[in-house]
C-alpha positions as CSV (number, residue, x, y, z in Angstrom):
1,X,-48.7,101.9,77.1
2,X,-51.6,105.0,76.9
3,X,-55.0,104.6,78.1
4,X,-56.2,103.8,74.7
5,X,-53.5,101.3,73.7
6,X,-52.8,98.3,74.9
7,X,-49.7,95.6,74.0
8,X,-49.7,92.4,75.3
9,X,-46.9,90.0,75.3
10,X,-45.9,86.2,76.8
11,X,-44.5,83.2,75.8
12,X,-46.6,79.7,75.5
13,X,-46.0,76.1,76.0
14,X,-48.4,73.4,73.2
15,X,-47.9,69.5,74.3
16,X,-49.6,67.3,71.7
17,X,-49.3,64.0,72.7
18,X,-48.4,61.4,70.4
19,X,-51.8,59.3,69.0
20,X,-52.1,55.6,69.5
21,X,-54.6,52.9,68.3
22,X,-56.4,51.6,71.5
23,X,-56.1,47.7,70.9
24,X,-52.3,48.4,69.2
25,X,-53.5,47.6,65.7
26,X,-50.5,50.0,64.6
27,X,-46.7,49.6,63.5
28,X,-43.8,52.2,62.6
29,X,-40.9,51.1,60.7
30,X,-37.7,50.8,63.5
31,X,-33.9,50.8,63.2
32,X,-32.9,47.3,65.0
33,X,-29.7,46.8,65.0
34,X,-29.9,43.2,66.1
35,X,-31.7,42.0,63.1
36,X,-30.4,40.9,59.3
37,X,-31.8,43.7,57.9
38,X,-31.3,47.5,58.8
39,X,-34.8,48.2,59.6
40,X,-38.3,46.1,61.3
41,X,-41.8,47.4,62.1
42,X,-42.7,47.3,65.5
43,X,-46.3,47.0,67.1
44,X,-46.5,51.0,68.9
45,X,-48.7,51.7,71.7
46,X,-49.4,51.4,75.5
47,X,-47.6,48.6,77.0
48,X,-45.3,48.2,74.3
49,X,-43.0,50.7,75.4
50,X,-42.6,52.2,71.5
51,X,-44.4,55.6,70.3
52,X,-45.1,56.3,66.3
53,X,-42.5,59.5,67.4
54,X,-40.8,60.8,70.2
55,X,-43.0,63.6,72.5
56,X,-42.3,67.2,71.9
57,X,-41.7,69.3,75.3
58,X,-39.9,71.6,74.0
59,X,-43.0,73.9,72.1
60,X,-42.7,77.1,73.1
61,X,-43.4,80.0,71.3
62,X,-44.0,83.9,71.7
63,X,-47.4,86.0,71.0
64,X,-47.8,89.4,70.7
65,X,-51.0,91.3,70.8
66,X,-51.7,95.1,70.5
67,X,-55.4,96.9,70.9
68,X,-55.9,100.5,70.1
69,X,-59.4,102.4,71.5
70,X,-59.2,104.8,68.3
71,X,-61.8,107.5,69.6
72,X,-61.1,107.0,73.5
73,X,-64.9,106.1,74.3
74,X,-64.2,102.1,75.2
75,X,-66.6,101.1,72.0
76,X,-63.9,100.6,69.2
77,X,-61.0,98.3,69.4
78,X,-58.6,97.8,66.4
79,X,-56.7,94.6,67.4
80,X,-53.9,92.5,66.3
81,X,-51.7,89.7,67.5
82,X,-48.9,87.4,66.3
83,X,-48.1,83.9,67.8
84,X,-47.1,80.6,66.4
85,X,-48.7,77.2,66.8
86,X,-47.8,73.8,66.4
87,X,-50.9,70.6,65.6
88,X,-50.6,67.6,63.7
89,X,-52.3,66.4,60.9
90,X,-54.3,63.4,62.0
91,X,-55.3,62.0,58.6
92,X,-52.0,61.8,57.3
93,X,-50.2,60.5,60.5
94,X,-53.0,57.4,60.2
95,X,-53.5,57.2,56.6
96,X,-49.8,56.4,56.0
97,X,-49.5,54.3,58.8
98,X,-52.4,51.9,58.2
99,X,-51.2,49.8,56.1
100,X,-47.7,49.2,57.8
101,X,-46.9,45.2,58.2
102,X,-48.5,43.2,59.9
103,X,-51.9,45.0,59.7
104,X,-51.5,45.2,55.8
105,X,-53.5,43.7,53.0
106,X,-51.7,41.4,51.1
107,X,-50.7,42.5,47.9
108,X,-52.8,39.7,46.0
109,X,-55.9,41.2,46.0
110,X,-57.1,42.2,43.1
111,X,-61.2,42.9,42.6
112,X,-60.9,42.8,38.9
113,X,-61.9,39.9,36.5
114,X,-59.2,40.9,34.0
115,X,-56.8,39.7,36.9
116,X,-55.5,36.8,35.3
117,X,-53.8,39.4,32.7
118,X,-52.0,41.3,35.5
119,X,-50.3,38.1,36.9
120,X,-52.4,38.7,40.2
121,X,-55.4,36.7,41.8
122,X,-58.6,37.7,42.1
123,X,-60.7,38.5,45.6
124,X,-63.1,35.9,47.0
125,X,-66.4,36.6,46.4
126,X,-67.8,37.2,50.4
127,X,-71.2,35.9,49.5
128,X,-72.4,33.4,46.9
129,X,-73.4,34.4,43.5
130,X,-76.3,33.4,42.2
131,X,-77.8,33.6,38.5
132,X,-81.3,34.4,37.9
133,X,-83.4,33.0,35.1
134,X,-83.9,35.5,32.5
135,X,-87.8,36.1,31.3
């Protein structure tokens, strides 16, 4: 615009893919309408032909920058710029997907000993326990 101020402008294109587990250890929850009930959970992932969501193509968005030289002598530059940008939150796209069926927990485990009280079972202990003689 002048020698000493600059404004920059475009438009930009973000693809984020969508994330998948490498040995499909992942499900989403599915409309199927072939099935007694209104919604399954479907194994997602290559080769299976089913995505946790559809791709986006259609992310673009403007930026705007402006510089200003304030004294003319190429050592200051007062800048500013205005875009948006689109990410995904990876923790909370796996975090509430891991425990979709069939890669879920069962709802029986319970590591407490007052178990018994809550109408659930108790975990198996993974090693045995063993008592030592007190001295």
């Amino acid at each position: 615009m002048t020698p000493n101020f600059t404004f920059t402008y475009g438009l930009a294109w973000q693809f984020n893919g969508v994330p998948y587990e490498v040995n499909n250890n992942l499900s989403a929850l599915f409309q199927d309408p072939s099935s007694t009930g209104p919604f399954t959970f479907s194994v997602v992932g290559p080769g299976t032909g089913l995505q946790l969501y559809k791709d986006t193509l259609s992310n673009f968005e403007p930026r705007v920058g402006i510089a200003w030289d304030p004294f003319k002598k190429g050592k200051t530059s007062l800048r500013a710029g205005y875009g948006i940008f689109h990410d995904r939150t990876f923790g909370n796209l796996f975090g509430n997907a891991r425990s979709n069926p069939p890669f879920q927990q069962g709802q029986n485990n319970f590591p407490f000993p007052f178990a018994p009280l809550s109408g659930l079972s108790p975990l198996p202990t993974p090693y045995p326990q063993q008592q030592f003689p007190m001295a």
